[in-house]
C-alpha positions in Angstrom: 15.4 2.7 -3.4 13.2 5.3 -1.8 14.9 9.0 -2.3 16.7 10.0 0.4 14.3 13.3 0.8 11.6 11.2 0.9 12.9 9.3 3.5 13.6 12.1 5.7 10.3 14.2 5.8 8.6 14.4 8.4 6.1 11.6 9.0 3.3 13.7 9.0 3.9 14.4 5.5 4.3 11.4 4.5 0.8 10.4 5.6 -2.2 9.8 3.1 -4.7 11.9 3.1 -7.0 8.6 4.6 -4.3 8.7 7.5 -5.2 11.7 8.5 -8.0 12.1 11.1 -10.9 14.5 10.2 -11.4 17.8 12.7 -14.4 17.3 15.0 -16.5 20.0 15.8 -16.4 23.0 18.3 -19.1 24.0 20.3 -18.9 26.6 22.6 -22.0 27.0 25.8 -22.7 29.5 28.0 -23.5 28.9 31.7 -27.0 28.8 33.2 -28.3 31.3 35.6 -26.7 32.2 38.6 -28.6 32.2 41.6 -27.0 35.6 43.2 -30.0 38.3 42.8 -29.6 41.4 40.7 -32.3 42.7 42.3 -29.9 45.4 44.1 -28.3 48.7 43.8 -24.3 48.9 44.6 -22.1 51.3 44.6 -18.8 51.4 42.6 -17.2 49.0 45.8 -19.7 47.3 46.6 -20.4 46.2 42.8 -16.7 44.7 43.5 -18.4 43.1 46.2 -21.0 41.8 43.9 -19.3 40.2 41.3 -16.8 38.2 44.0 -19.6 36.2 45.0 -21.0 36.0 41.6 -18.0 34.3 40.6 -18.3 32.1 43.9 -22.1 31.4 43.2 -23.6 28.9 41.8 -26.7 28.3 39.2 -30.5 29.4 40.5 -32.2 26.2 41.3 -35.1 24.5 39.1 -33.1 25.3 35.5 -32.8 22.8 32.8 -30.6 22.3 30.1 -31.7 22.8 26.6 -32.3 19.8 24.4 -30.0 21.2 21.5 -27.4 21.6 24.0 -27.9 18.1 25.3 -27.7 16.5 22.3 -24.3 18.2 21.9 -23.2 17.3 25.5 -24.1 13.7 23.6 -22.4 13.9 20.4 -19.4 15.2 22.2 -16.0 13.4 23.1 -15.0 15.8 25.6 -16.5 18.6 27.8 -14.3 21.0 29.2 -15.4 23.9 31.9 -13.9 26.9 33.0 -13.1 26.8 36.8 -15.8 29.0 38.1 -18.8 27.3 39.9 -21.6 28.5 37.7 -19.7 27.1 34.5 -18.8 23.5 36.4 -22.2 22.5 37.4 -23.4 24.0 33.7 -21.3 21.3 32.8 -22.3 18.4 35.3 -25.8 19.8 34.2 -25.3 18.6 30.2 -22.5 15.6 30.6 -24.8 13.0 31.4 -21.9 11.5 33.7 -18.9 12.5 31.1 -16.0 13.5 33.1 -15.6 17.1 32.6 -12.1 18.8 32.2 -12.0 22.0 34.5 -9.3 24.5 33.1 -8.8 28.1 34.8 -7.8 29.4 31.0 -11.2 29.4 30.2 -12.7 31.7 33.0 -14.5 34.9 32.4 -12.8 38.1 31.4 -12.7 40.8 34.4 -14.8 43.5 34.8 -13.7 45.9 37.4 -15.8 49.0 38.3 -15.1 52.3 36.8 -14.6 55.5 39.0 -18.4 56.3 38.5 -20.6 58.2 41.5 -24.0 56.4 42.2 -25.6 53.2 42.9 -26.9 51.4 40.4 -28.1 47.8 39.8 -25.1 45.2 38.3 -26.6 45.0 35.1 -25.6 48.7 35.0 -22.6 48.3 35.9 -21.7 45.2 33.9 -22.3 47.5 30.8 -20.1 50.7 32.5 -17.5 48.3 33.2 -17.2 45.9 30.6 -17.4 49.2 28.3 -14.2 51.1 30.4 -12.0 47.8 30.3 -12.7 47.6 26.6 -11.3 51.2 26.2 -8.4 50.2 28.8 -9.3 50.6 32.2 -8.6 47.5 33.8 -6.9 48.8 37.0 -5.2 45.9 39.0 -6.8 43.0 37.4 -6.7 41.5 33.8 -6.8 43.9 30.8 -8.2 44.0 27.6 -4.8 42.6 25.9 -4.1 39.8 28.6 -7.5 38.0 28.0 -7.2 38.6 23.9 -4.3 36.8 24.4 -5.8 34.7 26.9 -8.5 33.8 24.3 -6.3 32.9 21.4 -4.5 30.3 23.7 -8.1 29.0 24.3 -9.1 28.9 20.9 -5.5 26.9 20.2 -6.5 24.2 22.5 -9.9 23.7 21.5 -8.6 23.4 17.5 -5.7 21.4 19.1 -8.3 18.8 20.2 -10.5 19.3 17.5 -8.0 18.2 15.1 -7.4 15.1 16.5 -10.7 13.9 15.7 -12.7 14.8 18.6 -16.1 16.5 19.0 -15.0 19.4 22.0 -17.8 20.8 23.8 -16.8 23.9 26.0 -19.1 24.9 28.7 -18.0 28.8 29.6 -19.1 32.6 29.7 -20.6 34.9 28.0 -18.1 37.7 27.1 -14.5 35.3 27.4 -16.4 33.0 24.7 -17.1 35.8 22.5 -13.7 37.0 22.7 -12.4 33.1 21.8 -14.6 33.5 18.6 -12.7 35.8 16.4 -9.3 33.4 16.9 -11.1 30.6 15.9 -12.7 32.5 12.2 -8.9 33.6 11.5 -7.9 30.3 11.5 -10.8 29.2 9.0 -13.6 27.6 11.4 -17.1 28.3 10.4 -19.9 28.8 12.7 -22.7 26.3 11.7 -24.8 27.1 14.3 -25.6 30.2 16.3 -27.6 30.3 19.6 -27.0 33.3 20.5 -25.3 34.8 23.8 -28.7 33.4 26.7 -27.7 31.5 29.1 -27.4 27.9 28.5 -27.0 29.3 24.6 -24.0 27.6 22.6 -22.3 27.9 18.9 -21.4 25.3 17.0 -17.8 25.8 14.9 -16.6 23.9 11.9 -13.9 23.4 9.7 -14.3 23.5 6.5 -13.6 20.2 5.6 -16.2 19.2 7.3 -19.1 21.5 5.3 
């Protein structure tokens, strides 16, 4: 007769290690380039200005998709984009006709202005700002501490699906993905493969079962 504690675990202890499916991998890309020029000098407002319609833009024209990050689009099971244009058609870009999951969890962190005199060009004031809402200056829109947490929920999915066996491709931005990484290394997944933070650049993350 089989022990009554035995019995009653759970059945995912009860499973042999054969049962149980192997992680797939993580790979996280960055969007291609935007079309909207930099080519400009803003003040504080109009930077605002700026960066609305660079989230409403889309990519330049005549780009293509790295090879590497092809063959991942390949390999991979499923691709999932933030909800921002430039990250969807990143997306359509590499898929090769997957269907693409769109999820507004994995948008880009904010970056409002800080109280700064001038006009300068937004690559300027991508550095002033994203430097002020690291030290806490967020204003109205999301701080430093709402996208950490923001970023561990999005590294919890992406394990989520990774443990089930599939190979998760995530098609996203440049700061928001470097803020998902340091969830995903607590948690003991390796990175295998570093591209960088280009556009159209990607990491590849692994656990270590699979080294």
């Amino acid at each position: 007769m089989t022990p009554p504690e035995v019995a009653l675990a759970p059945s995912h202890l009860r499973q042999k290690p054969s049962e149980i499916p192997q992680a797939g991998w993580i790979a996280i890309g960055r969007h291609g380039k935007p079309a909207l020029s930099r080519a400009v000098r803003l003040s504080r407002h109009q930077y605002r200005d700026w960066w609305r319609m660079y989230d409403a833009g889309g990519l330049a024209d005549g780009q293509s998709p790295p090879d590497a990050l092809r063959r991942i689009a390949d390999e991979a099971d499923v691709v999932l984009s933030s909800t921002l244009r430039r990250a969807v058609e990143t997306a359509s870009a590499v898929a090769g006709g997957k269907p693409i999951t769109q999820e507004a969890l994995f948008i880009e962190a904010a970056l409002p202005p800080p109280p700064l005199p001038g006009r300068y060009n937004p690559g300027a004031w991508g550095v002033a700002a994203r430097a002020a809402w690291w030290l806490g200056l967020s204003g109205d829109e999301e701080s430093r501490s709402a996208a950490e947490a923001r970023a561990k929920m999005a590294a919890l999915d992406l394990i989520a699906r990774a443990e089930k066996g599939e190979n998760v491709l995530l098609l996203a931005h440049g700061w928001f993905n470097r803020m998902i990484r340091p969830p995903l290394v607590q948690r003991g997944w390796r990175c295998t493969s570093d591209g960088g933070d280009r556009y159209w650049s990607h990491r590849v993350y692994v656990f270590p079962q699979r080294l």
